[in-house]
GUDO-503239 format. One record per residue: x, y, z of N, C-alpha, C in turn. Coordinates in steps of 0.02 Angstrom, whole numbers, plus 50000, padded with zeros to 5 digits. Example, Ala and Ser with C-alpha at 12.3 -4.5 7.8 and 13.67 -1.06 7.14 Angstrom:
{n_u 50660 n_v 49716 n_w 50390 ca_u 50615 ca_v 49775 ca_w 50390 c_u 50660 c_v 49835 c_w 50390}
{n_u 50642 n_v 49888 n_w 50354 ca_u 50684 ca_v 49947 ca_w 50357 c_u 50645 c_v 50002 c_w 50394}
This chain:
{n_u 41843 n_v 45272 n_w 49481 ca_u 41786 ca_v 45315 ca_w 49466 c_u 41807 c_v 45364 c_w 49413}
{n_u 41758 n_v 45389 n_w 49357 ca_u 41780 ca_v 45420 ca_w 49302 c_u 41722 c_v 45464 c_w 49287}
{n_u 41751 n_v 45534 n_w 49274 ca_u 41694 ca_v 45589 ca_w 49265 c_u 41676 c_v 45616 c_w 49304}
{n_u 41644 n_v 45669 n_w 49308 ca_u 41615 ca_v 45719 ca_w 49347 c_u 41546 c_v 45681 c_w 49394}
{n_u 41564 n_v 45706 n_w 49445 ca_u 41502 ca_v 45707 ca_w 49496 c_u 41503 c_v 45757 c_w 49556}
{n_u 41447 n_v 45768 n_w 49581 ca_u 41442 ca_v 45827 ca_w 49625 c_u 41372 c_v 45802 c_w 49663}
{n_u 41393 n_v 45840 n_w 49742 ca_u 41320 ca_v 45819 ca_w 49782 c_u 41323 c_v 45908 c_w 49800}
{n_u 41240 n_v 45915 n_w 49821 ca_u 41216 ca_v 45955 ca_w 49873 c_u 41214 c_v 45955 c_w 49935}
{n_u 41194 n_v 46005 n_w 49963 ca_u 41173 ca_v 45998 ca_w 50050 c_u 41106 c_v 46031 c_w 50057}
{n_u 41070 n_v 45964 n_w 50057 ca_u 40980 ca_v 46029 ca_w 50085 c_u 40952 c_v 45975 c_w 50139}
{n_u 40952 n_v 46031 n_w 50202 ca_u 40929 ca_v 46036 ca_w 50263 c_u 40966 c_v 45950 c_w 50301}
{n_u 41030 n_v 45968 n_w 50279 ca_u 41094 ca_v 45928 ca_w 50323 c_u 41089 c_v 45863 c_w 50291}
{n_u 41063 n_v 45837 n_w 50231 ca_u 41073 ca_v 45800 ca_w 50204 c_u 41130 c_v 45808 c_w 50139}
{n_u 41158 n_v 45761 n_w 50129 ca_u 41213 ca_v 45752 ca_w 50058 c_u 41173 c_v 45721 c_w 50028}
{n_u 41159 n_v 45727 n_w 49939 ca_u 41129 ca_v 45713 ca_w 49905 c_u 41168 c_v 45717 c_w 49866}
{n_u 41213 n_v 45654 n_w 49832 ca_u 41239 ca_v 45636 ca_w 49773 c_u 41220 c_v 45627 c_w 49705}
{n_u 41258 n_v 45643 n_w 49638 ca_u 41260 ca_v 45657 ca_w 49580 c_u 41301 c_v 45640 c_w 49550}
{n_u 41281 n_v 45627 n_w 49479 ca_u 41326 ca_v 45606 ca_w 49430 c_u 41343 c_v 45669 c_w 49390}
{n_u 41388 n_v 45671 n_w 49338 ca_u 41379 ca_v 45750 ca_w 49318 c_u 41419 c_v 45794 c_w 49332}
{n_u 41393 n_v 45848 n_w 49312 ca_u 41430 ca_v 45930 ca_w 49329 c_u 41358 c_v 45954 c_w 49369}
{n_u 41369 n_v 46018 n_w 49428 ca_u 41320 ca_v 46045 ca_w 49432 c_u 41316 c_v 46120 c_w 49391}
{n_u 41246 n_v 46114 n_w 49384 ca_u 41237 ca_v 46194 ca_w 49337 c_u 41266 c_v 46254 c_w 49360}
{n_u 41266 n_v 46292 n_w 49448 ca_u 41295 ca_v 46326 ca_w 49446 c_u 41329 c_v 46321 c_w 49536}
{n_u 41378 n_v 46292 n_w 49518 ca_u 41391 ca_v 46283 ca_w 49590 c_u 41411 c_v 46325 c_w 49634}
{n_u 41407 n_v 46319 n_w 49699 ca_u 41450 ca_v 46367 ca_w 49749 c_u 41501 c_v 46348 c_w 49770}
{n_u 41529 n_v 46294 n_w 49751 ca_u 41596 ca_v 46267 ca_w 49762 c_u 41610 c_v 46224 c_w 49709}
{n_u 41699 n_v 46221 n_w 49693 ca_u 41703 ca_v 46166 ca_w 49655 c_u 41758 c_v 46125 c_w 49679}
{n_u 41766 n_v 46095 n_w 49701 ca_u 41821 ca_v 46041 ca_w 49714 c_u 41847 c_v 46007 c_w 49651}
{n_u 41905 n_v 46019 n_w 49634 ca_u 41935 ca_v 45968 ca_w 49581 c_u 41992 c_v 45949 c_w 49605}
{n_u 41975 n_v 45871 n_w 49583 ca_u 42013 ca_v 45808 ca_w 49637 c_u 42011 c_v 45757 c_w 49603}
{n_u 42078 n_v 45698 n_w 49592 ca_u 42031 ca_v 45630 ca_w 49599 c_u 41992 c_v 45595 c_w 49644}
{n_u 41970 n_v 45551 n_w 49622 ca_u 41916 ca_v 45533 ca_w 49667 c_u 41944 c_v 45499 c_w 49714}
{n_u 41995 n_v 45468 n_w 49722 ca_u 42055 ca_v 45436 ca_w 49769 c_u 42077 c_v 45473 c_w 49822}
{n_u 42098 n_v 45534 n_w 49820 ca_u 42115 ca_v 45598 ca_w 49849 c_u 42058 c_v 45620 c_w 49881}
{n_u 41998 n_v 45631 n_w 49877 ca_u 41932 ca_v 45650 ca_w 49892 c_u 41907 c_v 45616 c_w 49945}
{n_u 41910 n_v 45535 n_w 49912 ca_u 41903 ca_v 45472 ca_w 49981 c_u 41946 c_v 45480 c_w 50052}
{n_u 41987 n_v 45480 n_w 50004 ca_u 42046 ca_v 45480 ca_w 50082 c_u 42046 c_v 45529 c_w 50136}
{n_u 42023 n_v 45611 n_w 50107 ca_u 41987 ca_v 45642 ca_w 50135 c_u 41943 c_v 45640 c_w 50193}
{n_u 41884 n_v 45630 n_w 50152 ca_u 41829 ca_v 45636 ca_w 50190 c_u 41800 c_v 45559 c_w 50243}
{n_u 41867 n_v 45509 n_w 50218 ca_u 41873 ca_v 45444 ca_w 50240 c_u 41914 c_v 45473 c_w 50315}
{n_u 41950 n_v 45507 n_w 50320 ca_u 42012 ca_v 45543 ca_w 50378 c_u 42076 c_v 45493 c_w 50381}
{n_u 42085 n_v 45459 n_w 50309 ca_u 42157 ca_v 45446 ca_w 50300 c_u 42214 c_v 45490 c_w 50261}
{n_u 42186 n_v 45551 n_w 50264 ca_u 42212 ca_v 45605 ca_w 50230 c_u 42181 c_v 45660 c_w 50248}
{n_u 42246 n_v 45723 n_w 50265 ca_u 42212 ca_v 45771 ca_w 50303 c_u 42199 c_v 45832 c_w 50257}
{n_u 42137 n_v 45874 n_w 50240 ca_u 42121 ca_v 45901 ca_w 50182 c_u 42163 c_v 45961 c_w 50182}
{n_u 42199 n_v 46012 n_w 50227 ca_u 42220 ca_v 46061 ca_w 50221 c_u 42284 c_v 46063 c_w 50197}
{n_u 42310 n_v 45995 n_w 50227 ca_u 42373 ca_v 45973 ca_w 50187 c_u 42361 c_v 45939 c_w 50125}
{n_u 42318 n_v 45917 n_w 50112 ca_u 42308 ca_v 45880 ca_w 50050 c_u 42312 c_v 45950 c_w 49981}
{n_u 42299 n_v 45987 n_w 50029 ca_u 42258 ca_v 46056 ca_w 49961 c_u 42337 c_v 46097 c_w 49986}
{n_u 42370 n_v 46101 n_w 50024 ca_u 42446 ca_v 46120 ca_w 50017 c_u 42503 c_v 46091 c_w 49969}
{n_u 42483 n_v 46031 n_w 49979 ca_u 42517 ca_v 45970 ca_w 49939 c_u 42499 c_v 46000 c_w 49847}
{n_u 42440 n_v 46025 n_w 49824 ca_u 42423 ca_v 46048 ca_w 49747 c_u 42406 c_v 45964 c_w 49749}
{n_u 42354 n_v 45920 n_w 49768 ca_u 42316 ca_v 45868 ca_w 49762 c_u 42251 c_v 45873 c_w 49745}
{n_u 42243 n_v 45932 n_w 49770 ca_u 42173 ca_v 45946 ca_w 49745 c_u 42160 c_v 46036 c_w 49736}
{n_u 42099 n_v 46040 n_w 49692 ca_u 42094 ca_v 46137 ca_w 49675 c_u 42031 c_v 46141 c_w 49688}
{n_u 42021 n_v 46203 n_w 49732 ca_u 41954 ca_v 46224 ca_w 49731 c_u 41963 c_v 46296 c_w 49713}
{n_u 41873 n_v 46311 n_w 49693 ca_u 41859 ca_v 46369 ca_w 49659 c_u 41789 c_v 46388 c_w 49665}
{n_u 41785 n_v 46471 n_w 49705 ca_u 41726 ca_v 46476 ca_w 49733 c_u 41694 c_v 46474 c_w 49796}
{n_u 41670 n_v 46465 n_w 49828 ca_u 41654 ca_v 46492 ca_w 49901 c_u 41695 c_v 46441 c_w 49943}
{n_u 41752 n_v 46456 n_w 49948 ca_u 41805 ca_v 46444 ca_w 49999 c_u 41755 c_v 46413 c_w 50087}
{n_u 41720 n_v 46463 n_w 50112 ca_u 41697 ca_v 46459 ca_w 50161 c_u 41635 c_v 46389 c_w 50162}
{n_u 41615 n_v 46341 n_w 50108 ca_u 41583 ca_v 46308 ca_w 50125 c_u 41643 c_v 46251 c_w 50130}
{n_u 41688 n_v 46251 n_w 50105 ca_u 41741 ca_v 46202 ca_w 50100 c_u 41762 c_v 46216 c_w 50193}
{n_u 41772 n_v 46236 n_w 50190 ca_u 41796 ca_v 46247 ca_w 50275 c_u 41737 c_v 46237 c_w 50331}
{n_u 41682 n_v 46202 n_w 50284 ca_u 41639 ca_v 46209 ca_w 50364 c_u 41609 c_v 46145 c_w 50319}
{n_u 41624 n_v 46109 n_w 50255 ca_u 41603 ca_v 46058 ca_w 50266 c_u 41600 c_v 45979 c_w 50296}
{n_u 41671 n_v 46003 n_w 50342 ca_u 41680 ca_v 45932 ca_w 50402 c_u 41610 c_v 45926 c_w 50436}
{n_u 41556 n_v 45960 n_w 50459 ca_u 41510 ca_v 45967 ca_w 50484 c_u 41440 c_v 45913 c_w 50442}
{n_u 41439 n_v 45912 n_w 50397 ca_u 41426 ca_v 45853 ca_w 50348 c_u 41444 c_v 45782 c_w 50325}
{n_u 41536 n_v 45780 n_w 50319 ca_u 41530 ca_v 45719 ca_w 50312 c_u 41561 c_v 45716 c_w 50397}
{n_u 41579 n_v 45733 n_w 50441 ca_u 41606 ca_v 45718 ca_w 50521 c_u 41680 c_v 45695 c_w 50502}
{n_u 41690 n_v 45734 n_w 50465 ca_u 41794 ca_v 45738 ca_w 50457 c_u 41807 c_v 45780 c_w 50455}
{n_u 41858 n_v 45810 n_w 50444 ca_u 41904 ca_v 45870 ca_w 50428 c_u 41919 c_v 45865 c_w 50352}
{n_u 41883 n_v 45897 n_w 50313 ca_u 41906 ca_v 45913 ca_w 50254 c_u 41957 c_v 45949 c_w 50238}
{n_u 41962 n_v 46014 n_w 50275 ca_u 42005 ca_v 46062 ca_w 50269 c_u 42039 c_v 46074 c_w 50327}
């Protein structure tokens, strides 16, 4: 996978994108490999983001509560 993409959350749905979003409240920067494995739970996100695998920037607190969306542990 190559390039930017980003989803939303409105009213507990994920809604995927191609792209950058205009002004986000979070940014995850990751490959997309790293990201999968993630939110797949073959990789555990708090260690993944200890490891410097992935950078975020910006509301910290939705990253930590978005296991609740995809039903993994992101962080």
């Amino acid at each position: 996978m190559e390039g930017s993409c980003y989803f939303t959350i409105e009213n507990g749905e994920i809604i995927p994108a191609s792209g950058r979003a205009e002004n986000p409240d979070l940014t995850i920067d990751t490959p997309f490999e790293v990201w999968m494995d993630i939110i797949t739970g073959k990789a555990e996100g708090a260690q993944t983001l200890m490891e410097g695998k992935y950078k975020v920037a910006g509301d910290t607190n939705l990253l930590l509560n978005i296991s609740q969306y995809f039903g993994q542990t992101a962080v």
